[in-house]
C-alpha positions in Angstrom: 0.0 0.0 0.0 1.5 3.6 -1.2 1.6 6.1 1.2 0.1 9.3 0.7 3.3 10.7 -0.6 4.3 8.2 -2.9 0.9 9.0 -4.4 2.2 11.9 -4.7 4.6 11.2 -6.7 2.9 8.8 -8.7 0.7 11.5 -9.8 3.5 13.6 -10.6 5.2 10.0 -12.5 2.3 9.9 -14.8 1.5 13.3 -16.0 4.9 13.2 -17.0 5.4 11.7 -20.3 1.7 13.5 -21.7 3.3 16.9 -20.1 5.7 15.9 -22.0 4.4 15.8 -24.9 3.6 19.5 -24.4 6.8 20.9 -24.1 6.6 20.9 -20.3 9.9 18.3 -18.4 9.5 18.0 -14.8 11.8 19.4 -12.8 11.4 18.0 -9.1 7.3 19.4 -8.0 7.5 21.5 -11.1 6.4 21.1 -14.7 8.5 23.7 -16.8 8.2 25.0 -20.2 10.7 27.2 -22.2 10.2 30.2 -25.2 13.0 32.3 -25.8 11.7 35.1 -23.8 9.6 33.5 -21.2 9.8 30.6 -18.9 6.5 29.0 -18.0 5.7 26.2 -15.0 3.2 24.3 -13.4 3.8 24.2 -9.7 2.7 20.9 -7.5 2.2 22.9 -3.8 2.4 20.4 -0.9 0.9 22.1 2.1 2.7 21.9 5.2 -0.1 21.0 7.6 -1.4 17.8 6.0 -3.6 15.7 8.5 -2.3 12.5 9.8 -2.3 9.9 6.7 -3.0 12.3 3.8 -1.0 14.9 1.7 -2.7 17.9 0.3 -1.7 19.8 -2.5 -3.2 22.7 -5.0 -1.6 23.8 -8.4 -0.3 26.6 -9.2 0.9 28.2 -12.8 3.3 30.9 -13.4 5.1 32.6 -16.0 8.5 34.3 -15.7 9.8 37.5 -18.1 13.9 36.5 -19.0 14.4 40.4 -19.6 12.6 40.8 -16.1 15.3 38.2 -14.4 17.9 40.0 -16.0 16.9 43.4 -14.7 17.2 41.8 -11.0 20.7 40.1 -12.0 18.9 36.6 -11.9 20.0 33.8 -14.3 17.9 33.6 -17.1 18.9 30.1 -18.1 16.6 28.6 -15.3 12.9 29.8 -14.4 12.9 31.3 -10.9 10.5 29.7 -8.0 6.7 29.5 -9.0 6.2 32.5 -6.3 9.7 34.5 -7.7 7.4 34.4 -11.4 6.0 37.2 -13.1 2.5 36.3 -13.3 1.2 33.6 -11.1 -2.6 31.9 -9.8 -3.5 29.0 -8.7 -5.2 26.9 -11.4 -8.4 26.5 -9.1 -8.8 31.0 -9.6 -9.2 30.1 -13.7 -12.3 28.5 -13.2 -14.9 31.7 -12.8 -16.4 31.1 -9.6 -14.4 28.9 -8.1 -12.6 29.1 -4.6 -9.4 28.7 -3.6 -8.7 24.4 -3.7 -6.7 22.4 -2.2 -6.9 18.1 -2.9 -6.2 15.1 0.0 -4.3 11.9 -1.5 -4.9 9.2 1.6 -5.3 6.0 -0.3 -6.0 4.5 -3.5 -9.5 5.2 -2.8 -8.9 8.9 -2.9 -6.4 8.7 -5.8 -8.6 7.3 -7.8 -11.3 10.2 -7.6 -8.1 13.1 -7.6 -6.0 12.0 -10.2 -8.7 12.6 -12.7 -9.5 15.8 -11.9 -6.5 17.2 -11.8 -5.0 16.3 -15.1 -8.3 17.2 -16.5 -7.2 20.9 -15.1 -4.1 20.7 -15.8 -4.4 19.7 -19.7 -7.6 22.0 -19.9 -6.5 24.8 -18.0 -3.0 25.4 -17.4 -1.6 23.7 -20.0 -3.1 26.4 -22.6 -2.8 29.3 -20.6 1.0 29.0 -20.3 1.7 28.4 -24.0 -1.1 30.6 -25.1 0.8 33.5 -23.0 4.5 32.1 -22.8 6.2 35.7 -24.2 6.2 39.7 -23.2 3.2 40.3 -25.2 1.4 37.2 -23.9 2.2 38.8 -20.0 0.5 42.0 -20.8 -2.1 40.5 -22.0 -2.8 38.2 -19.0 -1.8 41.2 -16.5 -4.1 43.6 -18.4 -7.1 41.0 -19.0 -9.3 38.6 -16.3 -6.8 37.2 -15.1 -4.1 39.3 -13.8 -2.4 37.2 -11.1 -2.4 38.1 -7.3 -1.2 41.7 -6.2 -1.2 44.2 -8.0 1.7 46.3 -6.9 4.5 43.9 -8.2 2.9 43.7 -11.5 3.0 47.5 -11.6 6.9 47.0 -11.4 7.0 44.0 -13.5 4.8 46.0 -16.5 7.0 49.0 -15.8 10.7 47.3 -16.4 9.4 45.3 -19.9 7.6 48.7 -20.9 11.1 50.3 -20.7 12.8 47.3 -22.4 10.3 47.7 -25.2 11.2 51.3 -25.4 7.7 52.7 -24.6 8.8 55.2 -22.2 5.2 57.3 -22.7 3.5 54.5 -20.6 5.9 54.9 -17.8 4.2 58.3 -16.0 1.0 56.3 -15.7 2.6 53.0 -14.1 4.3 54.9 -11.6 1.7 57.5 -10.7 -0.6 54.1 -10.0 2.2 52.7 -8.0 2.7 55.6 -5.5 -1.0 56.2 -5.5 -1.2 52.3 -3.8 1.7 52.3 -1.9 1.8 55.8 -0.5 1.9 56.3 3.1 2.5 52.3 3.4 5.4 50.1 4.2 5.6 49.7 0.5 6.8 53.3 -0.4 10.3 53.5 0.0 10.6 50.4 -1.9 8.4 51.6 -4.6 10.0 55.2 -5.0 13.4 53.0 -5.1 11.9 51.4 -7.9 11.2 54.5 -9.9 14.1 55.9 -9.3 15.8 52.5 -10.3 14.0 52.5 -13.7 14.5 56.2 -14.4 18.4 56.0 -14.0 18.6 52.5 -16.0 16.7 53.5 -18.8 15.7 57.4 -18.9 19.6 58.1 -17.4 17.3 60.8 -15.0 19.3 60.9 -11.7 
């Protein structure tokens, strides 16, 4: 009899080869994807307070800008953590509706009814979004349409250093004005006038 983490890791086993087929290779709870300006994943969360006997787990997907990496002096040739990524939900928030889900592996019993489900997600879900998005252009769109990711303020920043790698410095005043507005008078607005400042000297050369 498996325990629940070696169901676990069965499941990860045999999404494997049909990820695969995708484009994605696994890369220890991860399912990662490569373009030449983007790195995509498909994160496998364990959650720390599992009940006696079972492992739960959600899904998360992310997608991570290589220019964006490079601007932080982070290697580009590797995608960063799911949570380090540029746009990130968890594949439960792409269903309209839907909370925020987590699934129990206990036995076969309860494999049986998971495992289904979630590749069905997975290949239906965030399998698409990720290659459907997996470039600059395919972040703004996801940070500009319904599904945005999480928090607003680090997309601000993310949108404002791939604005200025694209050379569309008239879009900048707008990013930043929204940035202070949501992070004045917060713990945020040193760090977010740092920012500014950051971007100004690296592209505009204003000191």
């Amino acid at each position: 009899m498996l325990s629940p983490d070696q169901l676990f890791q069965r499941l990860l086993k045999e999404l494997r080869p049909t990820l695969a087929e995708q484009g994605f290779r696994r890369k220890g709870q991860n399912f990662v994807i490569e373009s030449t300006e983007c790195w995509g994943q498909i994160n496998f969360q364990k959650s720390l307070h599992s009940a006696a006997g079972e492992k739960d787990f959600t899904v998360n997907v992310a997608i991570a800008a290589k220019r964006i990496l490079s601007f932080y002096g982070e290697p580009t040739a590797q995608p960063p953590r799911y949570y380090a990524s540029h746009w990130d939900i968890r594949m439960w928030d792409l269903i309209p509706g839907k909370l925020d889900r987590w699934w129990s592996l206990s036995d076969e019993r309860s494999y049986e009814l998971v495992s289904p489900e979630v590749t069905k997600h997975i290949f239906e879900l965030a399998v698409p979004i990720i290659r459907n998005h997996l470039s600059e252009e395919g972040l703004f769109q996801l940070w500009d349409g319904k599904n945005p990711g999480r928090f607003e303020y680090p997309t601000l920043k993310y949108k404002s250093i791939l604005l200025a790698e694209r050379g569309e410095f008239e879009k900048l005043p707008t990013i930043f004005e929204r940035i202070q507005e949501i992070c004045r008078g917060g713990v945020a607005e040193a760090g977010a006038n740092e920012h500014i400042g950051l971007v100004k000297r690296h592209y505009l050369q204003i000191h």
